[in-house]
N, CA, C, O and CB atoms as a CASP TS submission, in Angstrom:
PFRMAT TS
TARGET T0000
AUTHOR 0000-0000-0000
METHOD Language model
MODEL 1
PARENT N/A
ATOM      1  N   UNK     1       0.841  -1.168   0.000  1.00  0.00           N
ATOM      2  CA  UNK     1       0.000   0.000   0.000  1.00  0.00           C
ATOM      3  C   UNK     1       0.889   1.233   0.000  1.00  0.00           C
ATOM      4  O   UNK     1       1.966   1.349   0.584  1.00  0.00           O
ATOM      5  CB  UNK     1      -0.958  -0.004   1.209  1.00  0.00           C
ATOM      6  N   UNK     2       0.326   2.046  -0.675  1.00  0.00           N
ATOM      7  CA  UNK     2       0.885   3.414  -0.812  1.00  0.00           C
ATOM      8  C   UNK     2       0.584   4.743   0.494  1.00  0.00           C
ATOM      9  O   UNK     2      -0.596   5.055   0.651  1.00  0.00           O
ATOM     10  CB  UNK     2       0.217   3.874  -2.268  1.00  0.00           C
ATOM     11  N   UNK     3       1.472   5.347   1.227  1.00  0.00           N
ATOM     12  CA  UNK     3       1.432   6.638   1.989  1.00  0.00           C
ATOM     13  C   UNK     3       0.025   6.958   1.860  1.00  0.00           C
ATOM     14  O   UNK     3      -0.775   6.422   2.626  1.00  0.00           O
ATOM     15  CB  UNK     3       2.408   7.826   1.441  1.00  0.00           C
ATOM     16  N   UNK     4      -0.342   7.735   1.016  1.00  0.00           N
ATOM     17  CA  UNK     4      -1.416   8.449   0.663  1.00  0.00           C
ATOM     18  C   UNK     4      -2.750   7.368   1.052  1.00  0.00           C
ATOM     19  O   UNK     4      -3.847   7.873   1.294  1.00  0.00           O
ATOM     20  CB  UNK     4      -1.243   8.921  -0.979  1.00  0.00           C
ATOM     21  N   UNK     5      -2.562   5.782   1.094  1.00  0.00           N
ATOM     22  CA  UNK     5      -4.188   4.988   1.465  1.00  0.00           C
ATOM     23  C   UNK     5      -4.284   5.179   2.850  1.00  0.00           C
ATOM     24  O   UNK     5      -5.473   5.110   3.162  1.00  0.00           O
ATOM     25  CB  UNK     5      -4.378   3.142   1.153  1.00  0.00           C
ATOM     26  N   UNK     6      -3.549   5.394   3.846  1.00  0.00           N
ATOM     27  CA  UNK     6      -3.461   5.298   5.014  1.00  0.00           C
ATOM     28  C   UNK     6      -4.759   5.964   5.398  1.00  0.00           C
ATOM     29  O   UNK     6      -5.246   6.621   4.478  1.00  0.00           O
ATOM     30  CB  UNK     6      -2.234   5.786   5.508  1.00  0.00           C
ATOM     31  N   UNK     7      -5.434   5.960   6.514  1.00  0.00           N
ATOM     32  CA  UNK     7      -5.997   6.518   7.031  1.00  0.00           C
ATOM     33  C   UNK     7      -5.710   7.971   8.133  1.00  0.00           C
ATOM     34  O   UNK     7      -4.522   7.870   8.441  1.00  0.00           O
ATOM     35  CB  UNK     7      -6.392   5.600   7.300  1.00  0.00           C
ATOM     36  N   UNK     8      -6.023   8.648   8.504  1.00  0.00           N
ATOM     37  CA  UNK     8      -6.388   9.740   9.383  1.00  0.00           C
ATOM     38  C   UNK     8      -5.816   9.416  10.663  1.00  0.00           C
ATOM     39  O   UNK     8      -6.576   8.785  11.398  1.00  0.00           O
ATOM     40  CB  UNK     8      -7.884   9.971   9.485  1.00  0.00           C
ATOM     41  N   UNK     9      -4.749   9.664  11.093  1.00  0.00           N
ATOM     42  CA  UNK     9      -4.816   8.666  12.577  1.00  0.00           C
ATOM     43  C   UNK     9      -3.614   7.505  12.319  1.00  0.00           C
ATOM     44  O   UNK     9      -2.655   7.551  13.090  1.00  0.00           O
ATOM     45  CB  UNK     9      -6.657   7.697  12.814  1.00  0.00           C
ATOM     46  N   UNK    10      -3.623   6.511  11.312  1.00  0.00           N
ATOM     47  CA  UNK    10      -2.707   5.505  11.008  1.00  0.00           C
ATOM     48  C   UNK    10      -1.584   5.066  11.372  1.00  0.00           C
ATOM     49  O   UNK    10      -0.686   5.641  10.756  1.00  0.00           O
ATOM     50  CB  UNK    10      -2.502   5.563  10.214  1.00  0.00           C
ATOM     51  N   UNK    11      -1.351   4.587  11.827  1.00  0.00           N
ATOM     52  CA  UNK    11       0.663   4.810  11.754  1.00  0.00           C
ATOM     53  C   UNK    11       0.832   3.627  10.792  1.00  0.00           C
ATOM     54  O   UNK    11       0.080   2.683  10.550  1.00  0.00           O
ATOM     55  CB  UNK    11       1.890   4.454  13.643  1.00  0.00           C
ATOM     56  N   UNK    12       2.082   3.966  10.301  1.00  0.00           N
ATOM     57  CA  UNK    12       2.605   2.915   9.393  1.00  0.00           C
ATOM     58  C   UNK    12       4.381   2.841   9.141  1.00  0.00           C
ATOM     59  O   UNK    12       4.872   3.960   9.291  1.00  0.00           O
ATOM     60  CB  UNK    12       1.826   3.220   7.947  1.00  0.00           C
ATOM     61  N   UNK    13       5.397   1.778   8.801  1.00  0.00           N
ATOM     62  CA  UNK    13       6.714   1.816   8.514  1.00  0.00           C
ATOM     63  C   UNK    13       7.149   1.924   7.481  1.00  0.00           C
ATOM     64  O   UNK    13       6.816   0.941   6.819  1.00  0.00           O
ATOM     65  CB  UNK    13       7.230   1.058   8.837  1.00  0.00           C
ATOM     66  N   UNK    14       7.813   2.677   6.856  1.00  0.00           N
ATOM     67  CA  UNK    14       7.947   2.925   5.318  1.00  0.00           C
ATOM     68  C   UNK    14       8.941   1.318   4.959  1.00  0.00           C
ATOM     69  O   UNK    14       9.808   0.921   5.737  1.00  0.00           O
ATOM     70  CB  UNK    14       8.980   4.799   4.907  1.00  0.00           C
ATOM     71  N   UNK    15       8.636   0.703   3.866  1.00  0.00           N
ATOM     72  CA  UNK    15       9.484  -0.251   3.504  1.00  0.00           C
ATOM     73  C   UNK    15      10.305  -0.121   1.860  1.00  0.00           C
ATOM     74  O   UNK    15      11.136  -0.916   1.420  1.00  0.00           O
ATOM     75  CB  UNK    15       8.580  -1.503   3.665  1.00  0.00           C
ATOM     76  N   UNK    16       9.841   0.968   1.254  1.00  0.00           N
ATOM     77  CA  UNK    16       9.920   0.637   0.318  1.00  0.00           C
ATOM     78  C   UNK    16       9.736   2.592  -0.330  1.00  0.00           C
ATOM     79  O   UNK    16       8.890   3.348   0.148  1.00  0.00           O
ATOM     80  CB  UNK    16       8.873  -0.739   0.082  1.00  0.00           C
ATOM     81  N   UNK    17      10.698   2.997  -1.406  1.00  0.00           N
ATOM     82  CA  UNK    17      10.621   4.153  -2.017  1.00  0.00           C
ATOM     83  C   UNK    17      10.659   3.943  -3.765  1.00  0.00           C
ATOM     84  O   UNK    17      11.667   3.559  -4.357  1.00  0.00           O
ATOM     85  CB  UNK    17      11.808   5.016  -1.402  1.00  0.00           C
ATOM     86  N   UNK    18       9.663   4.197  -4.278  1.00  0.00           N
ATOM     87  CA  UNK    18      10.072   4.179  -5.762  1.00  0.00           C
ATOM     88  C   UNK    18      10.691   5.072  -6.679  1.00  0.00           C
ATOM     89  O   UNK    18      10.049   5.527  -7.625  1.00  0.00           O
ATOM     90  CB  UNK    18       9.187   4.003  -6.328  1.00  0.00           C
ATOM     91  N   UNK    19      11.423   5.249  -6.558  1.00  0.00           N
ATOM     92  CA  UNK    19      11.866   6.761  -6.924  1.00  0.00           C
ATOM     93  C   UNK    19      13.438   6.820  -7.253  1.00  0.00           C
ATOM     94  O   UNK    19      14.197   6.063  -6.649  1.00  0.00           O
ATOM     95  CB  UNK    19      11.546   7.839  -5.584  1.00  0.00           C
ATOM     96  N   UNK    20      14.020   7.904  -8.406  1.00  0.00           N
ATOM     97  CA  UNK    20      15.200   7.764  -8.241  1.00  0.00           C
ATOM     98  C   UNK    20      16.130   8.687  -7.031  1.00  0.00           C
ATOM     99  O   UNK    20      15.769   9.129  -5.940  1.00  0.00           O
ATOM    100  CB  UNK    20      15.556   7.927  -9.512  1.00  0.00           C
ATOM    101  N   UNK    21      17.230   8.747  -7.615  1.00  0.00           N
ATOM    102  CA  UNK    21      18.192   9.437  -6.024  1.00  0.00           C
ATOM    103  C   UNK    21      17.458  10.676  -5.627  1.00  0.00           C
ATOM    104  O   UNK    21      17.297  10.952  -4.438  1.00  0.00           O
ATOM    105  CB  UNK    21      20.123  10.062  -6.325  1.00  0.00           C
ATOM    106  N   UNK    22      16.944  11.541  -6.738  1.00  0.00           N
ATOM    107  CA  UNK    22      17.026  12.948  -6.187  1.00  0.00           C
ATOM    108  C   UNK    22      15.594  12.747  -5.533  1.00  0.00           C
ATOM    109  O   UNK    22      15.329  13.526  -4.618  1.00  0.00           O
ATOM    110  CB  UNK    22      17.246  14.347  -7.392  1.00  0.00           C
ATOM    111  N   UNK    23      14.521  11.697  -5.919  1.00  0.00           N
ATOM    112  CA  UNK    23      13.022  12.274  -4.785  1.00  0.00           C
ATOM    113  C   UNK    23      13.624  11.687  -3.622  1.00  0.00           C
ATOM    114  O   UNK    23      13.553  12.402  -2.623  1.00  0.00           O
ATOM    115  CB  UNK    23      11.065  11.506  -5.080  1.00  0.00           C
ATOM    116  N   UNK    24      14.380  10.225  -3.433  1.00  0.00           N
ATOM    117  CA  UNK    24      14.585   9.715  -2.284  1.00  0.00           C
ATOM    118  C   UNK    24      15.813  10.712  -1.554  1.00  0.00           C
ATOM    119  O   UNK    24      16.148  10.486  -0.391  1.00  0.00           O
ATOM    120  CB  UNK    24      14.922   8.151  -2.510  1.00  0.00           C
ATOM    121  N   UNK    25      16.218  11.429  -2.065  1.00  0.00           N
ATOM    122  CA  UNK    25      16.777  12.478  -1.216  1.00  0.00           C
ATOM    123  C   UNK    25      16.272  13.791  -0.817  1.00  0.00           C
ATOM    124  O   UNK    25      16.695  14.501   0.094  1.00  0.00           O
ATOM    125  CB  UNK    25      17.773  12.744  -1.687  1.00  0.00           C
ATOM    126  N   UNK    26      15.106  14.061  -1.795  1.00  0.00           N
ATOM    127  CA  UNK    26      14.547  14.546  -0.683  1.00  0.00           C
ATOM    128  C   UNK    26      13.769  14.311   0.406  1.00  0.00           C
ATOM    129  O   UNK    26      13.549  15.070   1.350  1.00  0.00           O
ATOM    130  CB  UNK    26      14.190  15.098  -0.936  1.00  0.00           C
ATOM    131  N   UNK    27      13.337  13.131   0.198  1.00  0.00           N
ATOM    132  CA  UNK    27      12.446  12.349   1.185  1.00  0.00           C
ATOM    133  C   UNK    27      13.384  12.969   2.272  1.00  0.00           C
ATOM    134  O   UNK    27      13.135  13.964   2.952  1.00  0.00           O
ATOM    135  CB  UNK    27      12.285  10.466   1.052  1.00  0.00           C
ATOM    136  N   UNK    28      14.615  12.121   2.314  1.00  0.00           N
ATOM    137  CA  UNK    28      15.423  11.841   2.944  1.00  0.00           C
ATOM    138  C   UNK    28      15.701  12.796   3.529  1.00  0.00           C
ATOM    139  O   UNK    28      16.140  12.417   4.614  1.00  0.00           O
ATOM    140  CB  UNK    28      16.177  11.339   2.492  1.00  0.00           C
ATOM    141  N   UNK    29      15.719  14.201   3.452  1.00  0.00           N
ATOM    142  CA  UNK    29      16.150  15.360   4.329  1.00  0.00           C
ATOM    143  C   UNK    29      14.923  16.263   5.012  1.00  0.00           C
ATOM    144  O   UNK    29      14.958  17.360   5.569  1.00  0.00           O
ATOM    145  CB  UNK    29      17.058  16.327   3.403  1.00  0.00           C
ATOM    146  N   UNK    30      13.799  15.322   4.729  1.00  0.00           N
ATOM    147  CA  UNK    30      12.114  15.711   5.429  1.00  0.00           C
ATOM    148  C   UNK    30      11.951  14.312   6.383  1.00  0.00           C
ATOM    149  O   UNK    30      10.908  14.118   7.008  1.00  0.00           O
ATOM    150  CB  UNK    30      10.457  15.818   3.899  1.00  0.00           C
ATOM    151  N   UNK    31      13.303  13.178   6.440  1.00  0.00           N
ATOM    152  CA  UNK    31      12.563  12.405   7.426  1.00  0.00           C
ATOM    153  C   UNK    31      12.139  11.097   7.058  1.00  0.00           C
ATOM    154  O   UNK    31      11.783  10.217   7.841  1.00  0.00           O
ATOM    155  CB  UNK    31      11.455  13.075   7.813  1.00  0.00           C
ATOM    156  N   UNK    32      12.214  11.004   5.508  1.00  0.00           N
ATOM    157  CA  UNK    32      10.931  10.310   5.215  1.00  0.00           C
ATOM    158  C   UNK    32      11.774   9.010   4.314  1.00  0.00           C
ATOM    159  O   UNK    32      11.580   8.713   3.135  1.00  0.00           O
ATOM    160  CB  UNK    32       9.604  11.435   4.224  1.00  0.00           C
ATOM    161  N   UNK    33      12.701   8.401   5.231  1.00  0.00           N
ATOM    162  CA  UNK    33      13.085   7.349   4.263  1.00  0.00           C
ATOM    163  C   UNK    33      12.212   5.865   5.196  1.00  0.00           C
ATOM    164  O   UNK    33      11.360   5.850   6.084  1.00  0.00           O
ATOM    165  CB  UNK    33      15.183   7.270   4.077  1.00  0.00           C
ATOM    166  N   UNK    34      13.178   4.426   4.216  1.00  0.00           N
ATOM    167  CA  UNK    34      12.676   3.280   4.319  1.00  0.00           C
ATOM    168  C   UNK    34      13.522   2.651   6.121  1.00  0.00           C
ATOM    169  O   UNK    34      14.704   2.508   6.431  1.00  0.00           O
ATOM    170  CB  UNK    34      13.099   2.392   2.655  1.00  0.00           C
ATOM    171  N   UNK    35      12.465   2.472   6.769  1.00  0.00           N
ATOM    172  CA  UNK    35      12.629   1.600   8.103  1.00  0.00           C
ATOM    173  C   UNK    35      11.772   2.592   9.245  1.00  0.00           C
ATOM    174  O   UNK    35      11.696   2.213  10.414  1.00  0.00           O
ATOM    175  CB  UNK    35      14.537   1.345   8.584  1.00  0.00           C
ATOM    176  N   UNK    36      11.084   3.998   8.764  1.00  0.00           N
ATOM    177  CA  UNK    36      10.667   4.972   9.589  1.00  0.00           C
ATOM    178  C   UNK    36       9.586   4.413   9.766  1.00  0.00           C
ATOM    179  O   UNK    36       9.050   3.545   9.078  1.00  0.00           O
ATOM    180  CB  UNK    36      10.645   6.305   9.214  1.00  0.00           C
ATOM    181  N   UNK    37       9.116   5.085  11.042  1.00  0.00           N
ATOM    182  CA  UNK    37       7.993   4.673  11.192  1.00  0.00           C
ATOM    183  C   UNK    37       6.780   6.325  11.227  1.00  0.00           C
ATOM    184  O   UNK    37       7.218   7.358  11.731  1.00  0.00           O
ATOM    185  CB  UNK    37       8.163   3.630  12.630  1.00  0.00           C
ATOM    186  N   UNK    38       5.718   6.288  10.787  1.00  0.00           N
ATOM    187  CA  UNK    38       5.014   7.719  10.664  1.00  0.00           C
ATOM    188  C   UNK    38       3.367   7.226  11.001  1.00  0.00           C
ATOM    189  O   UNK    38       2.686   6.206  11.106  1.00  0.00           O
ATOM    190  CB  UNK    38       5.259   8.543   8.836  1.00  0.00           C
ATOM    191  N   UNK    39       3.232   9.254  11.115  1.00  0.00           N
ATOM    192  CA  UNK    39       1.328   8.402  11.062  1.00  0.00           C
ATOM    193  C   UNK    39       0.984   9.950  10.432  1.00  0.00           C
ATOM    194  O   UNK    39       1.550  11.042  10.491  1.00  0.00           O
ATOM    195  CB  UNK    39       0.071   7.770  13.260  1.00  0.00           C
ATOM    196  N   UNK    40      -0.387   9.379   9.730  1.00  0.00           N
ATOM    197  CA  UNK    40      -0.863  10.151   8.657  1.00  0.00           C
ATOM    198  C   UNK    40      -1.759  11.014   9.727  1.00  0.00           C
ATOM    199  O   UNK    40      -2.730  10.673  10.403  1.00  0.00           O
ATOM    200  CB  UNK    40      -1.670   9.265   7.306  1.00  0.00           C
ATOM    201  N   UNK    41      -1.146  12.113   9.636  1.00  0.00           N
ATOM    202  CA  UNK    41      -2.092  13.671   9.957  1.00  0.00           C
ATOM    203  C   UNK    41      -3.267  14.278   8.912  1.00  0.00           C
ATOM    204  O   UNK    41      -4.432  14.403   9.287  1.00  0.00           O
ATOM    205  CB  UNK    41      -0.932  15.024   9.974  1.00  0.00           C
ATOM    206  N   UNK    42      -2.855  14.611   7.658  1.00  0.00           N
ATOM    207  CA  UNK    42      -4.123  14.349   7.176  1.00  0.00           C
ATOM    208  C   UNK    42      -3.775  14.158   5.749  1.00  0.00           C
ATOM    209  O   UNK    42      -2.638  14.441   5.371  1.00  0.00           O
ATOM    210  CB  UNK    42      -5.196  15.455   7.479  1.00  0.00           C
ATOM    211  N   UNK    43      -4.976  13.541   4.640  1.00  0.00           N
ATOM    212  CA  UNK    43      -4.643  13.199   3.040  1.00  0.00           C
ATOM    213  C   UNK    43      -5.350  13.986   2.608  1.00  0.00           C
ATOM    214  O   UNK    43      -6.002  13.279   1.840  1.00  0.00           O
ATOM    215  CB  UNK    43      -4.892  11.837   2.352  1.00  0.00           C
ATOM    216  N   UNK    44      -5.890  15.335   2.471  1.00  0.00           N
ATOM    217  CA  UNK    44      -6.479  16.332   2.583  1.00  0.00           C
ATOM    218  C   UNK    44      -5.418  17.122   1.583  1.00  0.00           C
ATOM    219  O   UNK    44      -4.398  17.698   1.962  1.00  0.00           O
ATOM    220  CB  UNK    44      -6.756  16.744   4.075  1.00  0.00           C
ATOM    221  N   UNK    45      -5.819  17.033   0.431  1.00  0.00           N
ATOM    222  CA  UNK    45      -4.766  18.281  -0.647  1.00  0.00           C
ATOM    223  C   UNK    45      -3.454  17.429  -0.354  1.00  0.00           C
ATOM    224  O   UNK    45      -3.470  16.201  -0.447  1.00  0.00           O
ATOM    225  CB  UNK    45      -4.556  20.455   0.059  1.00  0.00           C
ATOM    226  N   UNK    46      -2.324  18.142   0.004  1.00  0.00           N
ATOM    227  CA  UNK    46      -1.068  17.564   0.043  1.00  0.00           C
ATOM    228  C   UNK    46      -1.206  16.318   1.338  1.00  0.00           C
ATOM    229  O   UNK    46      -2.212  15.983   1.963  1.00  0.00           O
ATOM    230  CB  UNK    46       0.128  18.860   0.323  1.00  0.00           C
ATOM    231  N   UNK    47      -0.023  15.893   1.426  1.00  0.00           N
ATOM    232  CA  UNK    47      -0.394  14.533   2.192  1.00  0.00           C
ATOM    233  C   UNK    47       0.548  14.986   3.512  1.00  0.00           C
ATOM    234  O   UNK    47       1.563  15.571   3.135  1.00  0.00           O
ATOM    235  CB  UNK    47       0.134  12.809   1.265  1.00  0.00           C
ATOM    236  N   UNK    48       0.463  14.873   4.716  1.00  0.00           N
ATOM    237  CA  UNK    48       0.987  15.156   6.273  1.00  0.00           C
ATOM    238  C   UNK    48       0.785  14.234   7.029  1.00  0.00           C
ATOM    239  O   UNK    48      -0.223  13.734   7.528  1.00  0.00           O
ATOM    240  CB  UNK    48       0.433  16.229   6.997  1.00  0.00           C
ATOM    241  N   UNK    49       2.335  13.960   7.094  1.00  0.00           N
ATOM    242  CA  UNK    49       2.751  12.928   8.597  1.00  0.00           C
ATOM    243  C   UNK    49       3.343  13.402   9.232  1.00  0.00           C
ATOM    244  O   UNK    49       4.089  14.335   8.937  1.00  0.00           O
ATOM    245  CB  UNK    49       3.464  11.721   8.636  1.00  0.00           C
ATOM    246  N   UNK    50       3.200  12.911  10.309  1.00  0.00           N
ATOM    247  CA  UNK    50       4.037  12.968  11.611  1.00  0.00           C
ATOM    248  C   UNK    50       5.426  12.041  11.700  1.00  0.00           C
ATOM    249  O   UNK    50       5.489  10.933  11.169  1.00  0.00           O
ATOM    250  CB  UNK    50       3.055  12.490  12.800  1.00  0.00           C
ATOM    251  N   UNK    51       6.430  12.589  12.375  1.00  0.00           N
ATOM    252  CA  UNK    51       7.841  11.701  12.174  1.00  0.00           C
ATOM    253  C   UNK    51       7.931  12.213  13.235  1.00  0.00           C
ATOM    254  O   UNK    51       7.778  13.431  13.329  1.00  0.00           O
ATOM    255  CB  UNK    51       9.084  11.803  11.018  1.00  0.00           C
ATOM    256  N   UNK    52       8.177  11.510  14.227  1.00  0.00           N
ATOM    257  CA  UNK    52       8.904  11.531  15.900  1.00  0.00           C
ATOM    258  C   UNK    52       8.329  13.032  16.401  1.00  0.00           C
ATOM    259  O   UNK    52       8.972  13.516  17.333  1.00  0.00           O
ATOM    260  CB  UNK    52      11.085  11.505  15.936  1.00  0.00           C
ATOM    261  N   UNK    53       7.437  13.659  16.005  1.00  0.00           N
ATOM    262  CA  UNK    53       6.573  14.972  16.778  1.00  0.00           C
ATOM    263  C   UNK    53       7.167  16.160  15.695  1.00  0.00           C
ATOM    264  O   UNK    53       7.240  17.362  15.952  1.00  0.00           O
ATOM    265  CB  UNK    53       7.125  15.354  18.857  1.00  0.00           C
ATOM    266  N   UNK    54       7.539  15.552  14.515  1.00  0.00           N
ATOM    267  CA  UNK    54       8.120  16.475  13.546  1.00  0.00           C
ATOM    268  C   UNK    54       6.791  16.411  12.619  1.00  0.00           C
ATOM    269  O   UNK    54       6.264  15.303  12.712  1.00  0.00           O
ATOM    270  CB  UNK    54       9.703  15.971  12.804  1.00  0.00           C
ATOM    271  N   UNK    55       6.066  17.346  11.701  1.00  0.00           N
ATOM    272  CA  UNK    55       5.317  17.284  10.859  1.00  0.00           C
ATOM    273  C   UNK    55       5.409  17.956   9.870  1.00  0.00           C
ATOM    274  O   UNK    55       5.412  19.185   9.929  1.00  0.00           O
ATOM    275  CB  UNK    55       4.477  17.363  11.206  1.00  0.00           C
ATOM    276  N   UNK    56       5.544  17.002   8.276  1.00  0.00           N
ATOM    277  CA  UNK    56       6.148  17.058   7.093  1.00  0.00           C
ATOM    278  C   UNK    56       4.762  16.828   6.465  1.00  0.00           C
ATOM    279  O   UNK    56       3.878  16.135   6.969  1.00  0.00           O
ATOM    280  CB  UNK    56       7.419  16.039   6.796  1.00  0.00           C
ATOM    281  N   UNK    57       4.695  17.429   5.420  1.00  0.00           N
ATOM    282  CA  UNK    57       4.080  17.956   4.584  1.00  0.00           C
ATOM    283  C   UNK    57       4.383  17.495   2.478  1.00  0.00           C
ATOM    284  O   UNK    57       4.945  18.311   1.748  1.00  0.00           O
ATOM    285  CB  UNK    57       4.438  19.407   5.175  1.00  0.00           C
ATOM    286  N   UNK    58       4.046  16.591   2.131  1.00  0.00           N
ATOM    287  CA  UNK    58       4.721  16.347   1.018  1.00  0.00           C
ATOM    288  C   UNK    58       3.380  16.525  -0.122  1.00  0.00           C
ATOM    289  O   UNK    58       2.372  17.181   0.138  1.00  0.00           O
ATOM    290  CB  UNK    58       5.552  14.795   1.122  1.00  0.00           C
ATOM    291  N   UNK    59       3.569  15.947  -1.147  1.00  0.00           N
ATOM    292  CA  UNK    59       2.815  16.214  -2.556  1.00  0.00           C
ATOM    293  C   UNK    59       2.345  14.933  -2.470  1.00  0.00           C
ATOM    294  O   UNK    59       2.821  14.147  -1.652  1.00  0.00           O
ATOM    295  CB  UNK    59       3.679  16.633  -4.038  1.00  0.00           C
ATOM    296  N   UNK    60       1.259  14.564  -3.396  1.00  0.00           N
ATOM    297  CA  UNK    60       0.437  13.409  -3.607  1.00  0.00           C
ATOM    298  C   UNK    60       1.256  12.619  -4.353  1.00  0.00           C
ATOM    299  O   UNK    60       1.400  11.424  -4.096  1.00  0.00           O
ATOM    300  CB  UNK    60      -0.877  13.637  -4.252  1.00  0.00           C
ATOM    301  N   UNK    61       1.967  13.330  -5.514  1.00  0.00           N
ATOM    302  CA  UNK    61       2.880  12.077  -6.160  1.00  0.00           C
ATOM    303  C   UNK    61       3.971  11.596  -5.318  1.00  0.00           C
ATOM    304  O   UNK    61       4.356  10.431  -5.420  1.00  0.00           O
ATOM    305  CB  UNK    61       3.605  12.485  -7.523  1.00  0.00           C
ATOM    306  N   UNK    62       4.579  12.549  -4.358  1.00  0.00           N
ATOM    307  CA  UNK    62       5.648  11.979  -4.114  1.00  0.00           C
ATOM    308  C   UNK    62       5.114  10.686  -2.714  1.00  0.00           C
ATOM    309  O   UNK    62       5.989  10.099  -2.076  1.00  0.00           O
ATOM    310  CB  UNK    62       6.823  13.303  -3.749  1.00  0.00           C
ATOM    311  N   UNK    63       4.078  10.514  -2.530  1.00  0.00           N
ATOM    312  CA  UNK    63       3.115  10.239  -1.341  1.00  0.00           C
ATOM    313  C   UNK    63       3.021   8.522  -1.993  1.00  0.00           C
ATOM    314  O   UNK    63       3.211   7.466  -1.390  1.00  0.00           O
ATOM    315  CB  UNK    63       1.325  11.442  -1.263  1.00  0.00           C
ATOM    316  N   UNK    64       2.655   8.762  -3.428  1.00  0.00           N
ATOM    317  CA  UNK    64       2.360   7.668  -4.096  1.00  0.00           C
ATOM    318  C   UNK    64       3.376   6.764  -4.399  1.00  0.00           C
ATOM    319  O   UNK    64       2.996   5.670  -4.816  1.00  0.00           O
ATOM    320  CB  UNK    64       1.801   7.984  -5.116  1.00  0.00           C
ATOM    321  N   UNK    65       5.025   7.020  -4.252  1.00  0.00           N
ATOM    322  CA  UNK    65       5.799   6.604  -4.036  1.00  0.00           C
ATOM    323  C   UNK    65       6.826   5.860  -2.892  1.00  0.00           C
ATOM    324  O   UNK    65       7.942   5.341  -2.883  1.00  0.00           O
ATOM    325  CB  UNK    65       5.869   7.156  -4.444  1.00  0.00           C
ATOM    326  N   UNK    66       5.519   6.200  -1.764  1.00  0.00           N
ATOM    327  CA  UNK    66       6.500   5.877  -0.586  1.00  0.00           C
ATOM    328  C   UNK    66       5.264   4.619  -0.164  1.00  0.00           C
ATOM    329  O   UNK    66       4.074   4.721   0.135  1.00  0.00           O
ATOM    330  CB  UNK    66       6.941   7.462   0.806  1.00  0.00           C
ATOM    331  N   UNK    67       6.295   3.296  -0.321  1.00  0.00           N
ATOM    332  CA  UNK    67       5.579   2.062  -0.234  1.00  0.00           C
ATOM    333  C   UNK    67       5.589   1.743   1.679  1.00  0.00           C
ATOM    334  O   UNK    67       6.597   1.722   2.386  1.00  0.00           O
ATOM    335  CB  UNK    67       6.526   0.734  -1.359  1.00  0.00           C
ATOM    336  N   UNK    68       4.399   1.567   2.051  1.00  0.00           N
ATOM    337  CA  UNK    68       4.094   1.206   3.908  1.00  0.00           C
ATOM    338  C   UNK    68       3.524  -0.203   4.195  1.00  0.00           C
ATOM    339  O   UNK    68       2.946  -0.918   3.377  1.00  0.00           O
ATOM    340  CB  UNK    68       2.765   2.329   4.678  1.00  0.00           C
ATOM    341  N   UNK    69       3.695  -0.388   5.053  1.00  0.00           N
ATOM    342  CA  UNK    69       3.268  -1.096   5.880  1.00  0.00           C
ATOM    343  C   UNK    69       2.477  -0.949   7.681  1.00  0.00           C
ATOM    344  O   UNK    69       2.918  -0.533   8.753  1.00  0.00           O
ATOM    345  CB  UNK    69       4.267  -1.646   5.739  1.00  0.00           C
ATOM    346  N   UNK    70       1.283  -1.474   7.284  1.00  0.00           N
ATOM    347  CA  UNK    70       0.528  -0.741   8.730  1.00  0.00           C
ATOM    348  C   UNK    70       1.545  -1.539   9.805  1.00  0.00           C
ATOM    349  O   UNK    70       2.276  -2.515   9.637  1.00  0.00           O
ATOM    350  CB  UNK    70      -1.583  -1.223   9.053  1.00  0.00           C
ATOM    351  N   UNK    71       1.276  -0.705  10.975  1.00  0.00           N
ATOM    352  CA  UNK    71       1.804  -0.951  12.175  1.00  0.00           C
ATOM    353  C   UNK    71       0.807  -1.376  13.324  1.00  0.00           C
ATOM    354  O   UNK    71       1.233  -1.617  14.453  1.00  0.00           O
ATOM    355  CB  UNK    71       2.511   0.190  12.510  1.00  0.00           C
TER
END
């Protein structure tokens, strides 16, 4: 499942990024790589998680790229 199906509330562990170096680097300097664990604040327009009481803010495509697993 993709970032963006999560629910409101969710938490989930990222396992998986499809993307080449430069989206997974930026992931990567918002927080948002593979072994994290997050929870979806809201899928409302752009997509917002939470990372350790940090809250990141990304785009729907790049959302659609970040492969999870519920927790």
């Amino acid at each position: 499942m993709v970032l963006g199906q999560l629910a409101r509330g969710e938490r989930a562990r990222i396992v998986a990024i499809e993307g080449g170096r430069g989206l997974r680097q930026r992931l990567y300097l918002r927080g948002l790589f593979e072994g994290r664990e997050v929870r979806l604040v809201s899928n409302y327009g752009s997509v917002t998680v939470e990372i350790d009481r940090n809250v990141v803010a990304i785009g729907r495509g790049m959302a659609q790229k970040i492969i999870v697993e519920r927790s």
